[in-house]
N, C-alpha and C positions, 0 to 999 in steps of 0.2 A: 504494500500500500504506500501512494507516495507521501511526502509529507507535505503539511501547509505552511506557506509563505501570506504574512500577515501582508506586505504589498502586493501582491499577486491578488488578492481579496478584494482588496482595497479597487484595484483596477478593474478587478470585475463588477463590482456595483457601481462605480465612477462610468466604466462606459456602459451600462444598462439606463443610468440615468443619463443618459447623454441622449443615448436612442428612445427614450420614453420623449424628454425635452425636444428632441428635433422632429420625431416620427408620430408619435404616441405610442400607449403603451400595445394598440394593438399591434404594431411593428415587430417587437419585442421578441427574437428567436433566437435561441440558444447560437446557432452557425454565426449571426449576427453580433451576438455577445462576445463571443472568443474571436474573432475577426478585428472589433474596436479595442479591446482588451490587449491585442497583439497576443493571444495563445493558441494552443491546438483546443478543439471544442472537447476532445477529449478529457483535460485539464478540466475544464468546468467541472466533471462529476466526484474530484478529490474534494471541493470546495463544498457545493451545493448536490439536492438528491434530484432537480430539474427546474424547469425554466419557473415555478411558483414560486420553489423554495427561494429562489434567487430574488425575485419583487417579495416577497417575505422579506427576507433579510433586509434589503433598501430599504423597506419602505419602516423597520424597525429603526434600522441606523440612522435615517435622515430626522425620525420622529426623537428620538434619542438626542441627537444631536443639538435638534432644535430646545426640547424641553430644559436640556442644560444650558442655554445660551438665554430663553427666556422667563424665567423662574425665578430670578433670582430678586427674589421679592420679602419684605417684612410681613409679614401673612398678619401680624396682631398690629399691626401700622395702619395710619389713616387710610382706610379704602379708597379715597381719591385719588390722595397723591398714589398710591399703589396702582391703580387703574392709571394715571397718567404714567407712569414711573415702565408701566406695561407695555406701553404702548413706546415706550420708548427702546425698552428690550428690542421690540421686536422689528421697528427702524432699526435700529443698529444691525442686528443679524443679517436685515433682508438686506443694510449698503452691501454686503461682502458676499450671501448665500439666498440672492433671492432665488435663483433656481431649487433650492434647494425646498423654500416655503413654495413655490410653485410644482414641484414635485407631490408634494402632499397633497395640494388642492386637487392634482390632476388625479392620483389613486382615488383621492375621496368622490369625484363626481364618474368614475366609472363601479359598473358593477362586479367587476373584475377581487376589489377588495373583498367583497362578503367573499368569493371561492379561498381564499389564502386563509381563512381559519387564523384570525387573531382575535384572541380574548378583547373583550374592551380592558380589561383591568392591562393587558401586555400593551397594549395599542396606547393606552393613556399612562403608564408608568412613568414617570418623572413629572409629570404636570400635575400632580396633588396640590401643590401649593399652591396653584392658580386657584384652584377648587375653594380650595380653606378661604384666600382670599377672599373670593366673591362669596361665597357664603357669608360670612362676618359681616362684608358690607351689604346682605338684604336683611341680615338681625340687625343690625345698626339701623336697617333702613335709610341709607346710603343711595342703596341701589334699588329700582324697581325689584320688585317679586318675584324671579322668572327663573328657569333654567340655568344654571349657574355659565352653561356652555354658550349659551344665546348673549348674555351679559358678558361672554370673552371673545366670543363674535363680533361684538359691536369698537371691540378694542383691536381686533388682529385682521378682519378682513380691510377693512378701507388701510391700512397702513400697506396690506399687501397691494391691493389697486393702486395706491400712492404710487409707490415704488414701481409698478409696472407701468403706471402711466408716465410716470418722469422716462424711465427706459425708454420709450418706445417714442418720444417726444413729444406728448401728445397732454403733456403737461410742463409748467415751470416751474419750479423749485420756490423761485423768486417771485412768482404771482402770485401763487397760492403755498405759502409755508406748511410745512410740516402741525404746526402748530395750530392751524384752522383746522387742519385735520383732526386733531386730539379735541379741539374746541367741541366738533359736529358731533363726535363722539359720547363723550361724556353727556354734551346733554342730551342722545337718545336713555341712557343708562339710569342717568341718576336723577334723584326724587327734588332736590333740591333744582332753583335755575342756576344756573354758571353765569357769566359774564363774560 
């Protein structure tokens, strides 16, 4: 049995999500993975058990990746500033990795995901502390009453349209700041008005 090479890995979910990003995921074939990868298709089978296990894995690692990048929050802290503080996490990620938050979007709107068998508790593993947050802030009543996930909705999807619309040119950085955006945000969320 051969052995595994943690960069060898590394490049095979790197070019999986290369060919998800340029093709979609329906594109997505093993011959095609080891080809961007630079390996024999053979190689794949020491790594992964087939082309599932492999959007498994990405779509773990890139979730992983992310939760550690934005979480990094005071959970017993003012729900506001933590909702703004959020929002700012997740600006910073996407300047460096928006493919990466664009990755997750694209898994989530195919039906592709329910086949790959992730628990919600595997799927949502590091994001607890988002949880507890918003939680706190609808006992605080801080925040409307709702779905704790719908209330992290309202913080992490327009930041990700942000950032694709600036990419794409189709917005200004300098017309419309960052911080309109947090603005819009907050007051669909919170019970209080903003300013």
């Amino acid at each position: 049995m051969r052995t595994q090479d943690d960069e060898k890995r590394t490049r095979i979910l790197d070019s999986t999500s290369q060919i998800i990003m340029s093709q979609g995921i329906a594109a997505v074939s093993l011959s095609k993975i080891a080809k961007a990868a630079g390996i024999a298709s053979g190689t794949l089978y020491t790594y992964f058990a087939d082309k599932n296990d492999i959007l498994r894995a990405l779509y773990l690692d890139r979730k992983q990746q992310i939760a550690q990048a934005i979480t990094q929050l005071n959970v017993a802290g003012d729900p506001k500033a933590e909702f703004n503080h959020f929002m700012d996490l997740v600006y910073d990620y996407g300047q460096s990795h928006l493919e990466d938050l664009l990755l997750i979007r694209e898994f989530s709107q195919t039906p592709l995901l329910a086949s790959l068998n992730i628990a919600p508790q595997e799927a949502f593993a590091g994001f607890e502390p988002l949880e507890t947050f918003v939680k706190n802030g609808i006992k605080q009543r801080v925040f409307f009453d709702s779905d704790y996930q719908v209330i992290l909705n309202y913080g992490y999807t327009p930041v990700i349209e942000y950032l694709l619309a600036i990419k794409n040119g189709n917005l200004d950085a300098n017309t419309v700041p960052f911080e309109q955006i947090k603005q819009l945000s907050a007051r669909a969320i919170l019970m209080e008005k903003t300013k």
